[in-house]
N, C-alpha and C positions, 0 to 999 in steps of 0.2 A: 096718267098714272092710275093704276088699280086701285079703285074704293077699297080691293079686302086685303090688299096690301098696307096702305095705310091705316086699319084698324086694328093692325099687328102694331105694338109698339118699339122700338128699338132699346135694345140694354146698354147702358153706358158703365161702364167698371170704373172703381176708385183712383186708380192710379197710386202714385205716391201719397201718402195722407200730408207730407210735410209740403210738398210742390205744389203746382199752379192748376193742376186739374179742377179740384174743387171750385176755384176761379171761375175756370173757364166755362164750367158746367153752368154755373150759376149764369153766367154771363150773356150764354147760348139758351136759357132757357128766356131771360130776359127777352132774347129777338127770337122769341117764337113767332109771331107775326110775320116774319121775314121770309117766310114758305117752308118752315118746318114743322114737319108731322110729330106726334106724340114720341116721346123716351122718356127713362126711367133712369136711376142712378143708383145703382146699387153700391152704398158707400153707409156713415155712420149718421146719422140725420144730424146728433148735435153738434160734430164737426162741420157740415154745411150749414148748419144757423151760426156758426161763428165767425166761418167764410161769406156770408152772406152780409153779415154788419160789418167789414172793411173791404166790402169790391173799392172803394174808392172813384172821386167823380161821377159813381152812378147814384142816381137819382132816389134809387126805391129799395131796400131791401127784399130778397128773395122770401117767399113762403114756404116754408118746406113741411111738406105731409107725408107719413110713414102711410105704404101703402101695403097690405097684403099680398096680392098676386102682380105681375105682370099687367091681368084684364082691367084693374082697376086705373090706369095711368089714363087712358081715355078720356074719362070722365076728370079728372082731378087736373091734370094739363093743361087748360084755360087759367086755372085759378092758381094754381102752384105746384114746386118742384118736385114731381113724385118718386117716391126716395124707400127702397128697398131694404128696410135694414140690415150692415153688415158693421157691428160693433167692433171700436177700435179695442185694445187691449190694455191703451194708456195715451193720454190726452195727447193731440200731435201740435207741434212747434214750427209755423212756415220756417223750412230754410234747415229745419234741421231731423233728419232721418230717424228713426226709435226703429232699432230691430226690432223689439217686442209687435210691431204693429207689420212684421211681415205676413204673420198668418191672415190677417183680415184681406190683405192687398191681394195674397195666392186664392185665398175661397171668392173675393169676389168675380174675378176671371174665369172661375172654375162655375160659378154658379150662373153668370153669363151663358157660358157654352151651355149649359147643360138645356139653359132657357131656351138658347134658339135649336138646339137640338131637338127640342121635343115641343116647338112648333109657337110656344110661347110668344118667343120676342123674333123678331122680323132681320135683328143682326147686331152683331155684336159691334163696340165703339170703345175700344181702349183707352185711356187717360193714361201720359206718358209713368213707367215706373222706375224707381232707382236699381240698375242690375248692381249694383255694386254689393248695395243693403241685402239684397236676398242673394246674393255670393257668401255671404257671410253668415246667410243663414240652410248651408246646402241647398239652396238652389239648383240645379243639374244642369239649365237649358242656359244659351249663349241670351237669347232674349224671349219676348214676347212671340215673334214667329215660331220659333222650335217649341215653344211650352203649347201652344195653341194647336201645331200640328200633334203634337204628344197626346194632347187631350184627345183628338181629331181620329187615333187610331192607329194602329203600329206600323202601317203602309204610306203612313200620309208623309208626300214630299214638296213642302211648300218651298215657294217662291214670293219678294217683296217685290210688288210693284208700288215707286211712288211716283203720284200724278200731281198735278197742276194745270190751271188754263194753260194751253198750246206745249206740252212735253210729260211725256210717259218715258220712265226708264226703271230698270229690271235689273238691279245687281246679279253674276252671276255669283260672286263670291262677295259675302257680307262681312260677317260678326267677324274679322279675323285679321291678322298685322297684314298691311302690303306684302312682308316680306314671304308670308305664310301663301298668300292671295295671289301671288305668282307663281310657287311651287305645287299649290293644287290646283289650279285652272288644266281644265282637261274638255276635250271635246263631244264627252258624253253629258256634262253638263250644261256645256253650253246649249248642245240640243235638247235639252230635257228642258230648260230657261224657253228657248222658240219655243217649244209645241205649247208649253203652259201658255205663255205668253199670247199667244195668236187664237188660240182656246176662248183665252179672256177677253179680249178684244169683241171674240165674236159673239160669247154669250152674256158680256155684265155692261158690253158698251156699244152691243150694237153695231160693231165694223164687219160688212159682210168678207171685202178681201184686205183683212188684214195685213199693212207692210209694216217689216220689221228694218231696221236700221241694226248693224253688228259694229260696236266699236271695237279699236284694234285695242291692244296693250301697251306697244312701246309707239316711240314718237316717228311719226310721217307714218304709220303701220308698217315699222319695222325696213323699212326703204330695200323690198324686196327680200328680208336676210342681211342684210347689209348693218342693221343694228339692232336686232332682232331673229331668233325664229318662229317663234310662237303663231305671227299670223298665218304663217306657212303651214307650220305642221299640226298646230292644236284650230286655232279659231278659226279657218278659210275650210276645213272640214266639215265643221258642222256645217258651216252656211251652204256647201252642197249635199249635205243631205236635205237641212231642212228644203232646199229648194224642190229636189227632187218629192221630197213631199207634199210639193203643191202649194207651201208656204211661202210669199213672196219676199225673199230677203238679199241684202246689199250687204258689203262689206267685206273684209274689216275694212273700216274709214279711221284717219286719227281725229283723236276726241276734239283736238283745237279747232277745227272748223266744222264739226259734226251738229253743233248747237247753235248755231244763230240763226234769224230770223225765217230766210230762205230753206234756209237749209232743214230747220224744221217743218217744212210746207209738204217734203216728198218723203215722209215716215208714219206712222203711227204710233211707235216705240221704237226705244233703244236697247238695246242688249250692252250693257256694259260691264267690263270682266273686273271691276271691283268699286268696293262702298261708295268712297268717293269724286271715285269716276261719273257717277249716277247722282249723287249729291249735290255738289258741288254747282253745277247747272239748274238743279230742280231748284234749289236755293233762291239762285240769284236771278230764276227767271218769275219764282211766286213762292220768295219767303213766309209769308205767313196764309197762303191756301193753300199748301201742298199736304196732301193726301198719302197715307201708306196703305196699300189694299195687300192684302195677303192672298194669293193666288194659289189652287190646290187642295185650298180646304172644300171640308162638305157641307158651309155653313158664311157667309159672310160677316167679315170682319175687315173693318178699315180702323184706322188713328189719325189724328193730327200728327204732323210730320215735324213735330218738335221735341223735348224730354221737359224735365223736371221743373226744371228754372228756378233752383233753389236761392239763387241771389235778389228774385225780384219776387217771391212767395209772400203773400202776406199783405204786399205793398198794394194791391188796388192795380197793378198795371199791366196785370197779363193779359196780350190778345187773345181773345176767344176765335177768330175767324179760320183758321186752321181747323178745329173742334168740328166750326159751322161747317167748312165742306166736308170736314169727314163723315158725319149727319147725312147730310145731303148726297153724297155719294155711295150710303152704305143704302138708304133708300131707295135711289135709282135703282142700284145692282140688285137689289134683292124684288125690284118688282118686275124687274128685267127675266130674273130667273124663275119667278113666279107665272109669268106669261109664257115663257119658253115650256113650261110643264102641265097648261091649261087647257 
């Protein structure tokens, strides 16, 4: 790994103030030891000394140090949680949401970006937020992807890739009902999903010939037309373009035997045409490492592949191990991209 990579720090944003971020942050800074490089949390410092005396079962309360810059997390990071000030608007309640405390949760994402934009911090680390709460406060974007691509630039057309040990998959249609997720699945999308995808592979992960795996939509991949047309006429197109491009891809396949063991041995990702198509798998193959990478930007940004967990907020019992690969994999990529421009 790049020595001037790791002396770029990573930014971590607030997330929900009432949820498990602050948890987890705290939690994650605890296993620093565990081969993680310097981050920063840009969140309310007295809220994290609050979350810091009920992690529950841990041994040691956190330190938390308001730090001026970004450059300062270096040096402070052995000793304690280096913490960016971004003041709440009214004291937060695990488990339970305070519109008033939307605007701190939008500037700290926005102050993120603007850090790794201008060379600051090494990449950005979302802590999951509540869409509901900032729906309610005109909010405009479906989630964290589309407000990030917004920020990103008025061209910018991201894609979610979420990882885990042994399975990458790539919703083609995300934030949106099934019923909606079938009527806009179209074949330019799908190919715009490959190219990014095969993109990504080869510059944040190092796969020189990326293969793509294409799941179908309906069940047995539509049995030729027979219960179905979609493979036919929307998804079995792209996959001969992308081929024709030099991009190695398979399918449509149906999703029931697309994901087990073997079967993931001859892919490198999945292309699959809705939320929890892609989900569902990533889940229950590494519920609590799975990784959201957002693909397309011009700045790296991964998450934990979990939300809020306003049920267990407060209580001491949130895993942080989701957090830790997000960490760990926003550092890979971005020293990955770093060497790719040296």
């Amino acid at each position: 790994m790049s020595r001037v990579s790791e002396s770029i720090p990573i930014a971590v944003t607030m997330g929900e103030p009432a949820g498990i971020g602050g948890e987890i942050t705290c939690k994650a800074w605890l296993r620093r030891n565990e081969g993680l490089t310097p981050f920063f949390v840009i969140d309310d410092p007295n809220r994290l000394r609050v979350v810091s005396r009920n992690l529950g079962g841990v041994s040691q309360n956190v330190p938390v140090q308001v730090i001026g810059t970004p450059a300062d997390t270096t040096t402070v990071f052995t000793d304690a949680l280096p913490v960016l000030p971004e003041f709440l608007a009214v004291e937060s309640v695990p488990g339970r949401p305070m519109p008033a405390n939307t605007g701190a949760v939008i500037s700290s994402i926005k102050r993120a970006v603007a850090l790794v934009r201008n060379g600051q911090s090494a990449a950005v680390v979302t802590n999951p937020i509540c869409k509901n709460v900032l729906y309610k406060n005109d909010f405009p974007y479906p989630g964290h992807t589309e407000f990030l691509a917004a920020l990103a630039g008025p061209h910018v057309r991201p894609a979610m890739m979420l990882a885990c040990p042994g399975l990458r998959v790539v919703p083609v249609t995300v934030h949106v009902s099934l019923r909606q997720a079938v009527s806009i699945l179209n074949t330019a999308d799908i190919l715009t999903c490959g190219r990014m995808t095969a993109r990504a592979l080869q510059a944040d992960f190092r796969i020189d010939k990326p293969r793509l795996a294409v799941a179908a939509l309906n069940p047995h991949a539509g049995e030729e037309g027979g219960i179905g047309l979609e493979e036919e006429n929307v998804i079995r197109p792209a996959v001969r373009a992308l081929l024709k491009e030099g991009i190695s891809t398979f399918g449509p396949l149906p999703s029931d035997t697309l994901f087990h063991l073997k079967a993931r041995a001859h892919y490198d990702a999945v292309l699959c045409m809705y939320h929890d198509q892609a989900m569902i798998p990533l889940k229950m193959i590494g519920f609590h490492h799975g990784v959201n990478i957002t693909l397309g930007l011009p700045f790296v940004r991964t998450a934990p592949d979990h939300g809020t967990a306003f049920d267990i907020a407060g209580t001491g019992m949130a895993n942080e191990s989701s957090l830790i690969q997000a960490l760990r994999t926003a550092r890979e990529i971005s020293t990955y991209r770093l060497m790719s421009h040296s």
